[in-house]
C-alpha positions as CSV (number, residue, x, y, z in Angstrom):
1,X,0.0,0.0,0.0
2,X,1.0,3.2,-0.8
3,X,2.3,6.4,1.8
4,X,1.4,9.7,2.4
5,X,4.6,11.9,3.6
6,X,5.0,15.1,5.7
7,X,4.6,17.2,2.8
8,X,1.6,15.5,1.5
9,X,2.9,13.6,-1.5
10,X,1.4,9.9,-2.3
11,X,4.4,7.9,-2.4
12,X,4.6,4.8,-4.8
13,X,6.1,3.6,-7.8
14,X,2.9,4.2,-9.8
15,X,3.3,7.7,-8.7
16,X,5.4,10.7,-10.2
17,X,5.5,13.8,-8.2
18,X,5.9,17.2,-10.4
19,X,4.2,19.2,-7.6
20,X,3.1,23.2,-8.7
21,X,2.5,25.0,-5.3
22,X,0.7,27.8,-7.5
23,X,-2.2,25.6,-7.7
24,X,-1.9,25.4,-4.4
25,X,-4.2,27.8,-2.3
26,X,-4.0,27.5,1.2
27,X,-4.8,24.6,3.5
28,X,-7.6,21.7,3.2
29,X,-9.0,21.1,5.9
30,X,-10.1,17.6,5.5
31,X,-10.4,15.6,2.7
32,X,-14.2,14.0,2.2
33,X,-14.4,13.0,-1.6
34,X,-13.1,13.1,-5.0
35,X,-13.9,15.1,-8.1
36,X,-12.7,13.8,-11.3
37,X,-12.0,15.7,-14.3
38,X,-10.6,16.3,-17.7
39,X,-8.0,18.6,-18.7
40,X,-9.3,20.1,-21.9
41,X,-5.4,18.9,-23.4
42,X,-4.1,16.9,-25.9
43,X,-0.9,16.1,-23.5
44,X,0.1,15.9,-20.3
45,X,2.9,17.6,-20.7
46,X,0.7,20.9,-21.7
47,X,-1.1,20.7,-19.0
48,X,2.0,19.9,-16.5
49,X,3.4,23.3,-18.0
50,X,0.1,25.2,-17.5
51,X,-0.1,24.6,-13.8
52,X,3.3,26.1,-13.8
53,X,1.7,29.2,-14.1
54,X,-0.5,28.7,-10.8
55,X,-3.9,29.3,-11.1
56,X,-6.6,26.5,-11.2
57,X,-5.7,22.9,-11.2
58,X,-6.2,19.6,-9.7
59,X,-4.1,17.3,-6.9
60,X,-3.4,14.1,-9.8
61,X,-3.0,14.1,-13.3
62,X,-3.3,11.1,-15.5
63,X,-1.6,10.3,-18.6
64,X,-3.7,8.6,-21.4
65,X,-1.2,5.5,-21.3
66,X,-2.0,5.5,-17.5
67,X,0.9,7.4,-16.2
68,X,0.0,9.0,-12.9
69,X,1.5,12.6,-11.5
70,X,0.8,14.2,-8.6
71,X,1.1,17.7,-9.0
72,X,-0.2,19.2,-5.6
73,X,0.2,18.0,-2.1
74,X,-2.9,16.4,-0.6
75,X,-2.7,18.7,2.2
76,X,-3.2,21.9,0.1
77,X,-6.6,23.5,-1.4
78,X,-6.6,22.9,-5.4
79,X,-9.4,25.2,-7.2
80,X,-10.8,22.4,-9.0
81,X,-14.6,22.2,-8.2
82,X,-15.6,25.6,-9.6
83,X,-17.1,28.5,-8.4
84,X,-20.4,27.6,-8.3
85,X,-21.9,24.0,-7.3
86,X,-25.5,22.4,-8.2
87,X,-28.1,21.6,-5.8
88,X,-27.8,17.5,-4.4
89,X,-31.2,18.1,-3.0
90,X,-32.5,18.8,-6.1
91,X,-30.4,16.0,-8.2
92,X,-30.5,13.5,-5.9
93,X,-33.6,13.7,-3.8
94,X,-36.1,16.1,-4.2
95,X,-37.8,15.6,-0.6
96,X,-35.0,16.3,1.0
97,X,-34.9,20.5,-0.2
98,X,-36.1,22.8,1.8
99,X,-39.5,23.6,0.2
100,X,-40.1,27.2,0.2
101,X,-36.4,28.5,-0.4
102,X,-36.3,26.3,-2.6
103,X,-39.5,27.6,-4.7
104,X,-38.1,31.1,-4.2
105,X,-34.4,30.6,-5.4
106,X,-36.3,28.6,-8.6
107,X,-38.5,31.6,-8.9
108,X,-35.4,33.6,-10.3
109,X,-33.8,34.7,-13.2
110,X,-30.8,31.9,-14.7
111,X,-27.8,34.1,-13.1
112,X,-29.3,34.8,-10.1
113,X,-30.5,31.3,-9.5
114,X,-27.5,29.4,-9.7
115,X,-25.8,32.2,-7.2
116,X,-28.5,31.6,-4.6
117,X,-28.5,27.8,-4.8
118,X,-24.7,27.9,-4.4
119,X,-25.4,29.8,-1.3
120,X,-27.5,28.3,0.1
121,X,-25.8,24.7,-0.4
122,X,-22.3,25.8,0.8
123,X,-24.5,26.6,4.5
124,X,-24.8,22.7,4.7
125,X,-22.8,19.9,5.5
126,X,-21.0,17.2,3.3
127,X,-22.9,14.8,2.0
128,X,-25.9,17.0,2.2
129,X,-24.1,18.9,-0.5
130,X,-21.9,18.2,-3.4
131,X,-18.2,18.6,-2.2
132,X,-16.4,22.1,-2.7
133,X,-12.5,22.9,-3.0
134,X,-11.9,23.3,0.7
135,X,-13.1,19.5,1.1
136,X,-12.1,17.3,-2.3
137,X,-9.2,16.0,-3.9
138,X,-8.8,16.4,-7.8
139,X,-8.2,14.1,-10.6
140,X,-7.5,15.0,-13.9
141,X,-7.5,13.0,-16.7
142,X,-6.1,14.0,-20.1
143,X,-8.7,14.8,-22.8
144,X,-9.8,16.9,-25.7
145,X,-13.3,18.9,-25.1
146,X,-14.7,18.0,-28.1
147,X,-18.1,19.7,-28.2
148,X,-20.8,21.4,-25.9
149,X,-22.0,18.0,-24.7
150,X,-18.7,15.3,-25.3
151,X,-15.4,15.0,-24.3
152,X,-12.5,12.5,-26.0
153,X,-13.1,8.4,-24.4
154,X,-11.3,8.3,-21.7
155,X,-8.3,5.6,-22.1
156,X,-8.5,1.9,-21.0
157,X,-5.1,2.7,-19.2
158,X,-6.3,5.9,-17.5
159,X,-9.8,3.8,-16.2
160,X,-7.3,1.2,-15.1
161,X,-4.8,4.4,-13.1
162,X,-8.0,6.4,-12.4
163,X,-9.0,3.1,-9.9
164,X,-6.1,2.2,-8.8
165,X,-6.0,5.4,-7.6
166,X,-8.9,5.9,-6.0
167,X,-8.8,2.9,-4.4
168,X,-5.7,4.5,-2.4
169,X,-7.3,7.2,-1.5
170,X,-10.2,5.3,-0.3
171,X,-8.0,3.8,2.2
172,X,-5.7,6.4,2.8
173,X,-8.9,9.0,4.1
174,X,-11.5,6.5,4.9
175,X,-13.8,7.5,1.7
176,X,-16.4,5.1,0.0
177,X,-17.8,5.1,-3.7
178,X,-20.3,7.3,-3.2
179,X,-17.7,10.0,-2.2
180,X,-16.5,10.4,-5.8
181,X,-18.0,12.2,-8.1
182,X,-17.6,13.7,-11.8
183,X,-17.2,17.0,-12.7
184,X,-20.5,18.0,-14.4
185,X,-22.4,15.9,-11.4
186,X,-20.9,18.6,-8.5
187,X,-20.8,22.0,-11.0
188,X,-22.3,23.3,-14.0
189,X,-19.7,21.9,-16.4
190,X,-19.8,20.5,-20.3
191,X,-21.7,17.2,-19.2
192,X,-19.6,14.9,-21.3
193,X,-16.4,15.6,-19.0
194,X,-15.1,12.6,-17.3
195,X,-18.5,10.8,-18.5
196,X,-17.0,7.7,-19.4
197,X,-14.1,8.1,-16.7
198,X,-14.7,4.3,-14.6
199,X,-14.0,3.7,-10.7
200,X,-16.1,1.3,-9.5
Protein backbone atom coordinates (compact mmCIF):
# COMPACT_ATOMS: atom_id res chain seq x y z
CA UNK A 1 0.00 0.00 0.00
CA UNK A 2 1.04 3.24 -0.84
CA UNK A 3 2.31 6.35 1.80
CA UNK A 4 1.41 9.65 2.37
CA UNK A 5 4.65 11.91 3.62
CA UNK A 6 4.99 15.11 5.70
CA UNK A 7 4.62 17.16 2.82
CA UNK A 8 1.55 15.50 1.49
CA UNK A 9 2.92 13.64 -1.53
CA UNK A 10 1.35 9.92 -2.28
CA UNK A 11 4.39 7.89 -2.43
CA UNK A 12 4.58 4.77 -4.84
CA UNK A 13 6.09 3.57 -7.77
CA UNK A 14 2.88 4.16 -9.82
CA UNK A 15 3.26 7.65 -8.69
CA UNK A 16 5.36 10.73 -10.24
CA UNK A 17 5.54 13.76 -8.18
CA UNK A 18 5.85 17.19 -10.41
CA UNK A 19 4.19 19.17 -7.56
CA UNK A 20 3.10 23.19 -8.73
CA UNK A 21 2.50 24.96 -5.33
CA UNK A 22 0.74 27.78 -7.50
CA UNK A 23 -2.20 25.57 -7.69
CA UNK A 24 -1.91 25.42 -4.39
CA UNK A 25 -4.17 27.81 -2.28
CA UNK A 26 -3.97 27.49 1.24
CA UNK A 27 -4.79 24.58 3.50
CA UNK A 28 -7.57 21.65 3.16
CA UNK A 29 -9.02 21.07 5.94
CA UNK A 30 -10.13 17.56 5.51
CA UNK A 31 -10.41 15.59 2.71
CA UNK A 32 -14.15 13.99 2.24
CA UNK A 33 -14.40 12.97 -1.61
CA UNK A 34 -13.14 13.15 -4.98
CA UNK A 35 -13.87 15.07 -8.13
CA UNK A 36 -12.72 13.81 -11.26
CA UNK A 37 -12.00 15.65 -14.33
CA UNK A 38 -10.62 16.31 -17.72
CA UNK A 39 -8.00 18.59 -18.71
CA UNK A 40 -9.32 20.09 -21.92
CA UNK A 41 -5.44 18.89 -23.40
CA UNK A 42 -4.07 16.89 -25.93
CA UNK A 43 -0.93 16.09 -23.51
CA UNK A 44 0.11 15.85 -20.35
CA UNK A 45 2.86 17.58 -20.73
CA UNK A 46 0.72 20.94 -21.75
CA UNK A 47 -1.10 20.73 -19.01
CA UNK A 48 1.96 19.88 -16.55
CA UNK A 49 3.39 23.26 -17.99
CA UNK A 50 0.13 25.20 -17.52
CA UNK A 51 -0.14 24.59 -13.77
CA UNK A 52 3.33 26.13 -13.77
CA UNK A 53 1.66 29.22 -14.07
CA UNK A 54 -0.46 28.71 -10.82
CA UNK A 55 -3.93 29.31 -11.05
CA UNK A 56 -6.58 26.55 -11.21
CA UNK A 57 -5.72 22.91 -11.19
CA UNK A 58 -6.17 19.60 -9.68
CA UNK A 59 -4.13 17.29 -6.91
CA UNK A 60 -3.37 14.05 -9.76
CA UNK A 61 -3.02 14.12 -13.29
CA UNK A 62 -3.34 11.11 -15.48
CA UNK A 63 -1.58 10.34 -18.65
CA UNK A 64 -3.72 8.58 -21.36
CA UNK A 65 -1.22 5.55 -21.27
CA UNK A 66 -1.99 5.54 -17.52
CA UNK A 67 0.95 7.41 -16.17
CA UNK A 68 -0.01 9.04 -12.86
CA UNK A 69 1.51 12.55 -11.47
CA UNK A 70 0.83 14.21 -8.62
CA UNK A 71 1.11 17.73 -9.00
CA UNK A 72 -0.23 19.22 -5.60
CA UNK A 73 0.17 17.96 -2.13
CA UNK A 74 -2.89 16.38 -0.57
CA UNK A 75 -2.69 18.69 2.20
CA UNK A 76 -3.17 21.88 0.12
CA UNK A 77 -6.63 23.50 -1.36
CA UNK A 78 -6.62 22.93 -5.42
CA UNK A 79 -9.38 25.25 -7.15
CA UNK A 80 -10.78 22.35 -8.97
CA UNK A 81 -14.56 22.22 -8.17
CA UNK A 82 -15.62 25.58 -9.61
CA UNK A 83 -17.05 28.51 -8.36
CA UNK A 84 -20.43 27.61 -8.33
CA UNK A 85 -21.93 24.03 -7.25
CA UNK A 86 -25.51 22.44 -8.17
CA UNK A 87 -28.09 21.61 -5.83
CA UNK A 88 -27.82 17.52 -4.40
CA UNK A 89 -31.17 18.07 -2.98
CA UNK A 90 -32.52 18.75 -6.06
CA UNK A 91 -30.37 15.99 -8.17
CA UNK A 92 -30.49 13.47 -5.88
CA UNK A 93 -33.60 13.71 -3.85
CA UNK A 94 -36.09 16.07 -4.22
CA UNK A 95 -37.85 15.64 -0.58
CA UNK A 96 -35.02 16.33 0.95
CA UNK A 97 -34.93 20.52 -0.15
CA UNK A 98 -36.14 22.81 1.77
CA UNK A 99 -39.53 23.64 0.15
CA UNK A 100 -40.10 27.18 0.18
CA UNK A 101 -36.40 28.51 -0.43
CA UNK A 102 -36.25 26.33 -2.64
CA UNK A 103 -39.46 27.56 -4.73
CA UNK A 104 -38.11 31.08 -4.24
CA UNK A 105 -34.40 30.59 -5.44
CA UNK A 106 -36.27 28.60 -8.63
CA UNK A 107 -38.53 31.56 -8.86
CA UNK A 108 -35.44 33.60 -10.30
CA UNK A 109 -33.78 34.74 -13.21
CA UNK A 110 -30.76 31.90 -14.66
CA UNK A 111 -27.79 34.08 -13.10
CA UNK A 112 -29.34 34.85 -10.13
CA UNK A 113 -30.49 31.35 -9.50
CA UNK A 114 -27.45 29.39 -9.65
CA UNK A 115 -25.75 32.16 -7.16
CA UNK A 116 -28.46 31.63 -4.60
CA UNK A 117 -28.54 27.77 -4.81
CA UNK A 118 -24.68 27.91 -4.38
CA UNK A 119 -25.43 29.80 -1.33
CA UNK A 120 -27.51 28.27 0.15
CA UNK A 121 -25.81 24.68 -0.42
CA UNK A 122 -22.29 25.82 0.79
CA UNK A 123 -24.52 26.55 4.55
CA UNK A 124 -24.80 22.67 4.74
CA UNK A 125 -22.78 19.87 5.46
CA UNK A 126 -20.95 17.20 3.34
CA UNK A 127 -22.88 14.80 1.98
CA UNK A 128 -25.86 16.98 2.20
CA UNK A 129 -24.13 18.86 -0.52
CA UNK A 130 -21.89 18.20 -3.44
CA UNK A 131 -18.23 18.56 -2.17
CA UNK A 132 -16.42 22.07 -2.70
CA UNK A 133 -12.50 22.89 -3.01
CA UNK A 134 -11.95 23.28 0.66
CA UNK A 135 -13.09 19.53 1.05
CA UNK A 136 -12.12 17.31 -2.31
CA UNK A 137 -9.23 15.97 -3.90
CA UNK A 138 -8.75 16.37 -7.76
CA UNK A 139 -8.24 14.13 -10.58
CA UNK A 140 -7.48 15.04 -13.92
CA UNK A 141 -7.51 12.97 -16.72
CA UNK A 142 -6.09 14.01 -20.12
CA UNK A 143 -8.68 14.77 -22.81
CA UNK A 144 -9.81 16.86 -25.65
CA UNK A 145 -13.26 18.92 -25.13
CA UNK A 146 -14.73 18.03 -28.13
CA UNK A 147 -18.10 19.73 -28.16
CA UNK A 148 -20.82 21.44 -25.94
CA UNK A 149 -22.02 18.00 -24.67
CA UNK A 150 -18.69 15.28 -25.34
CA UNK A 151 -15.38 14.96 -24.27
CA UNK A 152 -12.51 12.46 -26.00
CA UNK A 153 -13.06 8.45 -24.43
CA UNK A 154 -11.30 8.30 -21.75
CA UNK A 155 -8.34 5.57 -22.12
CA UNK A 156 -8.48 1.88 -21.00
CA UNK A 157 -5.15 2.66 -19.24
CA UNK A 158 -6.34 5.86 -17.55
CA UNK A 159 -9.81 3.82 -16.18
CA UNK A 160 -7.28 1.15 -15.10
CA UNK A 161 -4.83 4.43 -13.07
CA UNK A 162 -8.03 6.37 -12.45
CA UNK A 163 -8.95 3.05 -9.93
CA UNK A 164 -6.06 2.19 -8.80
CA UNK A 165 -5.97 5.41 -7.65
CA UNK A 166 -8.89 5.93 -5.96
CA UNK A 167 -8.76 2.92 -4.38
CA UNK A 168 -5.72 4.52 -2.40
CA UNK A 169 -7.29 7.16 -1.55
CA UNK A 170 -10.20 5.27 -0.28
CA UNK A 171 -8.01 3.77 2.16
CA UNK A 172 -5.73 6.39 2.82
CA UNK A 173 -8.95 8.98 4.06
CA UNK A 174 -11.54 6.52 4.93
CA UNK A 175 -13.76 7.53 1.69
CA UNK A 176 -16.40 5.14 0.02
CA UNK A 177 -17.84 5.06 -3.75
CA UNK A 178 -20.34 7.27 -3.23
CA UNK A 179 -17.68 9.99 -2.23
CA UNK A 180 -16.50 10.44 -5.82
CA UNK A 181 -17.97 12.23 -8.06
CA UNK A 182 -17.64 13.70 -11.77
CA UNK A 183 -17.19 17.01 -12.73
CA UNK A 184 -20.51 17.98 -14.40
CA UNK A 185 -22.39 15.88 -11.37
CA UNK A 186 -20.89 18.58 -8.54
CA UNK A 187 -20.77 21.98 -10.96
CA UNK A 188 -22.32 23.31 -13.99
CA UNK A 189 -19.74 21.90 -16.38
CA UNK A 190 -19.75 20.46 -20.35
CA UNK A 191 -21.72 17.21 -19.18
CA UNK A 192 -19.59 14.85 -21.25
CA UNK A 193 -16.38 15.59 -19.01
CA UNK A 194 -15.06 12.56 -17.33
CA UNK A 195 -18.54 10.82 -18.50
CA UNK A 196 -16.96 7.65 -19.44
CA UNK A 197 -14.08 8.07 -16.72
CA UNK A 198 -14.67 4.31 -14.64
CA UNK A 199 -14.02 3.69 -10.72
CA UNK A 200 -16.11 1.29 -9.54
Amino acid sequence: MSTIDTSGMLIDPKVIPRRSSGIEHGVLPSVLAIVVHQTDSSTAESSLNGYKDGGNGAHFLIDKNGQIYQTASLYARCYHVGKLIKSKCLTVNKNTCDTAAMAKMLAMSWTQQINALDAHERAKSYPNRYPVNSDAIGIELVGLHIDDKSYETVTAAQNTSLQWLIDELYTQFNLKPSDVYSHPTVSYKNPGEASTAKWK
